[in-house]
C-alpha positions as a Markdown table, in Angstrom:
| # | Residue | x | y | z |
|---|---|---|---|---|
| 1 | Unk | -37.8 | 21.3 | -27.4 |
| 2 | Unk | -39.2 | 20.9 | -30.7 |
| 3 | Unk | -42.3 | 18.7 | -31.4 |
| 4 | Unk | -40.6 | 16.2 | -33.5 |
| 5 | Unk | -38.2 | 15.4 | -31.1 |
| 6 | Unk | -40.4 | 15.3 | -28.0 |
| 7 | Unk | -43.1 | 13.0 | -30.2 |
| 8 | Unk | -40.4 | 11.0 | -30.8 |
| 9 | Unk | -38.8 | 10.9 | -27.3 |
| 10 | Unk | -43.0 | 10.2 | -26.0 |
| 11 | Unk | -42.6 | 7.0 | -28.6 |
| 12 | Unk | -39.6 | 5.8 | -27.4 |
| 13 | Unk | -40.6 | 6.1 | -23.8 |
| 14 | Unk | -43.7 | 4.7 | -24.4 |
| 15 | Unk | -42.2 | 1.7 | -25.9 |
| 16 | Unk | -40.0 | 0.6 | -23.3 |
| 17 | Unk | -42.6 | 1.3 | -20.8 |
| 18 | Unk | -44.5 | -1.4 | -22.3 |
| 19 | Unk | -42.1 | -4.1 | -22.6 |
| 20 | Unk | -41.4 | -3.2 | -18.7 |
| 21 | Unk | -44.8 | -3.6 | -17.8 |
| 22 | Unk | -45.1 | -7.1 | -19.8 |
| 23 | Unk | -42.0 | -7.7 | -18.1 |
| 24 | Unk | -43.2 | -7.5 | -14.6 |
| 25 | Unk | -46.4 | -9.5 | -15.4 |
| 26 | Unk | -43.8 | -12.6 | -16.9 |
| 27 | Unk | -42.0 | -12.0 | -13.3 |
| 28 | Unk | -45.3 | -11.9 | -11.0 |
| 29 | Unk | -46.8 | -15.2 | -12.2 |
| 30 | Unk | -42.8 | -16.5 | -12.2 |
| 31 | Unk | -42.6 | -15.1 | -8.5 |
| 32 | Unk | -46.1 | -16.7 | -7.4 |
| 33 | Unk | -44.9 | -20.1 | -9.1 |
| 34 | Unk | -41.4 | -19.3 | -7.1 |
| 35 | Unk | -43.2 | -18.5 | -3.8 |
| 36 | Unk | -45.2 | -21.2 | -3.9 |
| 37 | Unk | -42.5 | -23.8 | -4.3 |
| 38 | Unk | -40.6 | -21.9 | -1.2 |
| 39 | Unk | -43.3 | -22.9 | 1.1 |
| 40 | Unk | -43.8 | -26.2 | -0.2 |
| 41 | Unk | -40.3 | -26.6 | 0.9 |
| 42 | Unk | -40.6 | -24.6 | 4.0 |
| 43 | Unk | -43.5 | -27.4 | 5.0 |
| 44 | Unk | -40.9 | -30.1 | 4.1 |
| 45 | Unk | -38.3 | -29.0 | 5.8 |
| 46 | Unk | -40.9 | -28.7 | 9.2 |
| 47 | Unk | -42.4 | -32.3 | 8.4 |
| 48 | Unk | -39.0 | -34.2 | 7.4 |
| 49 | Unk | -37.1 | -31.8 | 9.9 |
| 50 | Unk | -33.8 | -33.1 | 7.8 |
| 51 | Unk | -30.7 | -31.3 | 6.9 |
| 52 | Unk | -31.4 | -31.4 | 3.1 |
| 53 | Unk | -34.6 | -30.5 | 3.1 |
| 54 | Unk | -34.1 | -27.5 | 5.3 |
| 55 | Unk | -31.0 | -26.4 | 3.0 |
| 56 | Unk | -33.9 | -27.1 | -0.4 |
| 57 | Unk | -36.0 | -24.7 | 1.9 |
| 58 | Unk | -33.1 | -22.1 | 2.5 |
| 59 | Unk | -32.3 | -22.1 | -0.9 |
| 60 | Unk | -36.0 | -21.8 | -2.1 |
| 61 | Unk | -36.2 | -19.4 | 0.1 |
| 62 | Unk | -33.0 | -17.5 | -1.1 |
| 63 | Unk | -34.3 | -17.6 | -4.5 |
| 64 | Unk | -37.6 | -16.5 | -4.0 |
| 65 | Unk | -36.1 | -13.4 | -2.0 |
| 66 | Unk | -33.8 | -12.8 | -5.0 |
| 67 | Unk | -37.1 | -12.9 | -7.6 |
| 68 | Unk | -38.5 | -10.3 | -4.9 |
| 69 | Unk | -35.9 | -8.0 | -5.4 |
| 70 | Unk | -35.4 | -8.1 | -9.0 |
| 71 | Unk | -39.5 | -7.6 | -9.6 |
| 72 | Unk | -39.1 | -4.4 | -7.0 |
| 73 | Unk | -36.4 | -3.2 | -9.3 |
| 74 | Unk | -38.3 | -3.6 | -12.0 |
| 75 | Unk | -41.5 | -2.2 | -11.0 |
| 76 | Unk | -39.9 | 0.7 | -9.6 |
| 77 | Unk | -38.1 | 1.3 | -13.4 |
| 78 | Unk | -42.2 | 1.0 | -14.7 |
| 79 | Unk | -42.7 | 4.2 | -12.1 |
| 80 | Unk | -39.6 | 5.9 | -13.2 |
| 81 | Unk | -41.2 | 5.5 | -17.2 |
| 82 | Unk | -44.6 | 6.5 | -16.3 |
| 83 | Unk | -43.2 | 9.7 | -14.7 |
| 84 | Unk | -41.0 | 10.5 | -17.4 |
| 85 | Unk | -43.9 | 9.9 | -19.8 |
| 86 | Unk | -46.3 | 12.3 | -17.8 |
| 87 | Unk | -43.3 | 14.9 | -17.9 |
| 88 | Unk | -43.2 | 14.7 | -21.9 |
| 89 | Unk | -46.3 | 14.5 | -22.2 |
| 90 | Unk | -46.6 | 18.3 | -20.2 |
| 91 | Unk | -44.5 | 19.9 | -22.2 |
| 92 | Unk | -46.5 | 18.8 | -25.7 |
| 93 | Unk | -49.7 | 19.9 | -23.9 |
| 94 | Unk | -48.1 | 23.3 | -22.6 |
| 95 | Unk | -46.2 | 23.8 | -25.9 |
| 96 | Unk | -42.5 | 24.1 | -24.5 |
C-alpha cells in the first residue's frame, strides 16, 4: 500500500474514531440521566401501585433499554476503529 494512502486512510480512521468516542461519552451521561429517571419511575410505580404509573415505568424502562443498546452498538463500532487503526498503523511500522 503506499504511504500516502495509508497516512491518509490512519487520518481518516482516526477522525471518526474520535467523534465515536465523544459520541459514547454524550450517550453515557444521556443513559445515566435515562437510568436514573427509569427507577424513579420504577419506585412510583411500587409506591402509587397505579396503572399509569406502572405503564410511565414500562416505558422508562423500554427507553432506557433502547439507550442500552444503541450505546453497545456504538461502543462496539469505537472497538471495531481502534482495531482497524492498530492494523494501519502495522503496516506503516512494518513498511508494507
Amino acid at each position: 500500500m503506499h504511504r500516502a494512502l495509508l497516512e491518509r486512510r490512519i487520518r481518516d480512521v482516526h477522525a471518526r474514531l474520535v467523534r465515536a468516542r465523544e459520541e459514547l461519552a454524550v450517550l453515557d451521561e444521556q443513559l445515566a440521566v435515562v437510568v436514573e429517571s427509569a427507577e424513579e419511575a420504577r419506585v412510583r410505580a411500587l409506591v402509587s401501585e397505579t396503572p399509569l404509573a406502572t405503564h410511565e415505568h414500562n416505558e422508562a424502562t423500554r427507553h432506557a433499554d433502547a439507550m442500552a443498546r444503541a450505546r453497545e452498538a456504538l461502543q462496539k463500532t469505537v472497538t471495531d476503529l481502534e482495531h482497524r487503526q492498530d492494523e494501519l498503523l502495522a503496516h506503516v511500522t512494518t513498511g508494507q
